[in-house]
C-alpha positions in Angstrom: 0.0 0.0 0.0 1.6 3.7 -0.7 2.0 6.0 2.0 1.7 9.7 1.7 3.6 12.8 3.5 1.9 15.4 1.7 4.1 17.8 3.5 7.0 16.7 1.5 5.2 16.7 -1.3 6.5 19.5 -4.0 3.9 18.4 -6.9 6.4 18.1 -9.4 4.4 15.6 -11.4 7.0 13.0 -11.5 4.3 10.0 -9.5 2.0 11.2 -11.9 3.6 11.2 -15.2 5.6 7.6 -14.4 1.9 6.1 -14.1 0.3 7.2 -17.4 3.7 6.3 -19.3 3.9 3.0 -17.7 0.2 2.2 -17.9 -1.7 4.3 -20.4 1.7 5.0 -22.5 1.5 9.0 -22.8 2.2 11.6 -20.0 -1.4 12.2 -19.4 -2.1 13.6 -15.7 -6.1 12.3 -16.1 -4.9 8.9 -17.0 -2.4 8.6 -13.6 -3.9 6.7 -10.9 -1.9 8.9 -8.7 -3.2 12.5 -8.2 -1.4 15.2 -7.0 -3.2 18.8 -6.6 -0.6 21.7 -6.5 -0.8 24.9 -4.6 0.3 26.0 -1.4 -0.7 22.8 0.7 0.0 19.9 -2.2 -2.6 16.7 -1.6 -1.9 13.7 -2.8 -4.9 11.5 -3.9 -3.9 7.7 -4.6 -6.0 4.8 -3.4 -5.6 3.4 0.3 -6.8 0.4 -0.6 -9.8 0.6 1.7 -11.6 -1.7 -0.6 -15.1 -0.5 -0.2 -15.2 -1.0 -4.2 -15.1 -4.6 -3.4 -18.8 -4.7 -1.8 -20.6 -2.1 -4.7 -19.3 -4.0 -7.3 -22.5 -6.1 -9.2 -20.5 -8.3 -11.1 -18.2 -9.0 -8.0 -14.7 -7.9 -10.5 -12.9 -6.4 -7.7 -10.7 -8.1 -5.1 -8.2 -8.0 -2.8 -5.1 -9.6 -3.6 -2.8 -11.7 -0.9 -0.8 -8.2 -0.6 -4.2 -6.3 0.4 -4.1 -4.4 -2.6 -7.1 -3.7 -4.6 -7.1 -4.9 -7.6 -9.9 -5.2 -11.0 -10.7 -7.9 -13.2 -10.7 -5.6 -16.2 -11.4 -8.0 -19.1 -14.7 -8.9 -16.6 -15.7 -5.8 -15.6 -19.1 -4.3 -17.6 -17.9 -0.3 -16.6 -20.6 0.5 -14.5 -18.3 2.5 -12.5 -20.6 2.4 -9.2 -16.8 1.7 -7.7 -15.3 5.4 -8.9 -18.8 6.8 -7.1 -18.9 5.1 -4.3 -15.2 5.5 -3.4 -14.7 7.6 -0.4 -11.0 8.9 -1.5 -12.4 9.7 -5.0 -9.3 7.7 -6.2 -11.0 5.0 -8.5 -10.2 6.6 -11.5 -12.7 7.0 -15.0 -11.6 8.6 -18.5 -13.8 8.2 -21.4 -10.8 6.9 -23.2 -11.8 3.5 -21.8 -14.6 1.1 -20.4 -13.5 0.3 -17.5 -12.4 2.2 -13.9 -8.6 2.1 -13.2 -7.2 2.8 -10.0 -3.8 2.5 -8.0 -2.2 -1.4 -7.9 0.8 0.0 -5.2 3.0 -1.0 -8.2 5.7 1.9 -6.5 6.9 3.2 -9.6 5.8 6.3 -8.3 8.4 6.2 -5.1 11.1 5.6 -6.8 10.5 8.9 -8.8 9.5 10.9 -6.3 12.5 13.3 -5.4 11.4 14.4 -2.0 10.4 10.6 -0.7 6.7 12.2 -0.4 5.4 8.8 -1.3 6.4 5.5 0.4 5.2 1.6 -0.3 4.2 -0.1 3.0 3.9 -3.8 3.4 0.1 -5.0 4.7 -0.2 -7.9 6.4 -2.1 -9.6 9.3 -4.2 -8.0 11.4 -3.6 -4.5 9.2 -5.1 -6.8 6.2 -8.0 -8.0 8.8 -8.6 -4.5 9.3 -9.1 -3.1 6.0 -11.4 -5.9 5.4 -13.4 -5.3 8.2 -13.4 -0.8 7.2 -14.5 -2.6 3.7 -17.5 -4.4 5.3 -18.7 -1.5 8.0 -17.4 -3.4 10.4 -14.6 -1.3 12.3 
């Protein structure tokens, strides 16, 4: 899972142009599954993996992998998008360049670009996993 310190964060663009190179092949800022709003306090929107996608989705494409992360089925998914409305960071991403919802796999390309270290991949495991399961389910 990434980990933010938006008060390192300079909003250079560098998380977000690695992304849409690497995944959508052009240095897009829409098409970056990593966010990053300039300004005088930068914020850093990426998925945290909450996984309350998991329960909206109908057609039951989105799971958690054994690493916690979030990840979609794409070549099952019908692009609905009820998961990019019903996320509560507003980080399940849609651009009308494709059918389905994209959103951050904690692939930490992003980190090793970053020149301040305002972005950090965390290991989940255990009871941290348990826990985002149980956020996911309204359980807490």
């Amino acid at each position: 899972m990434l980990n933010k310190n938006e008060e390192l964060c300079i909003a250079c663009g560098a998380c977000e142009e690695v992304c849409s190179k690497t995944y959508f092949k052009e240095s897009y800022r829409e098409k970056s599954c990593i966010q990053v709003e300039g300004g005088t306090d930068s914020r850093i929107n990426v998925c945290n993996q909450c996984g309350v996608c998991i329960d909206v989705c109908p057609v039951k494409v989105i799971e958690r992998n054994k690493s916690g992360v979030v990840m979609i089925k794409k070549k099952d998914c019908v692009g609905c998008f009820i998961c990019v409305g019903s996320c509560p960071e507003e980080a399940m991403r849609q651009h009308d360049d494709y059918i389905e919802p994209f959103k951050c796999i904690a692939c930490g390309l992003c980190v090793k670009v970053c020149p301040t270290d305002a972005i950090a991949i965390e290991e989940v495991e255990g009871k941290q996993l348990e826990t985002l399961d149980q956020i996911a389910a309204g359980r807490e």
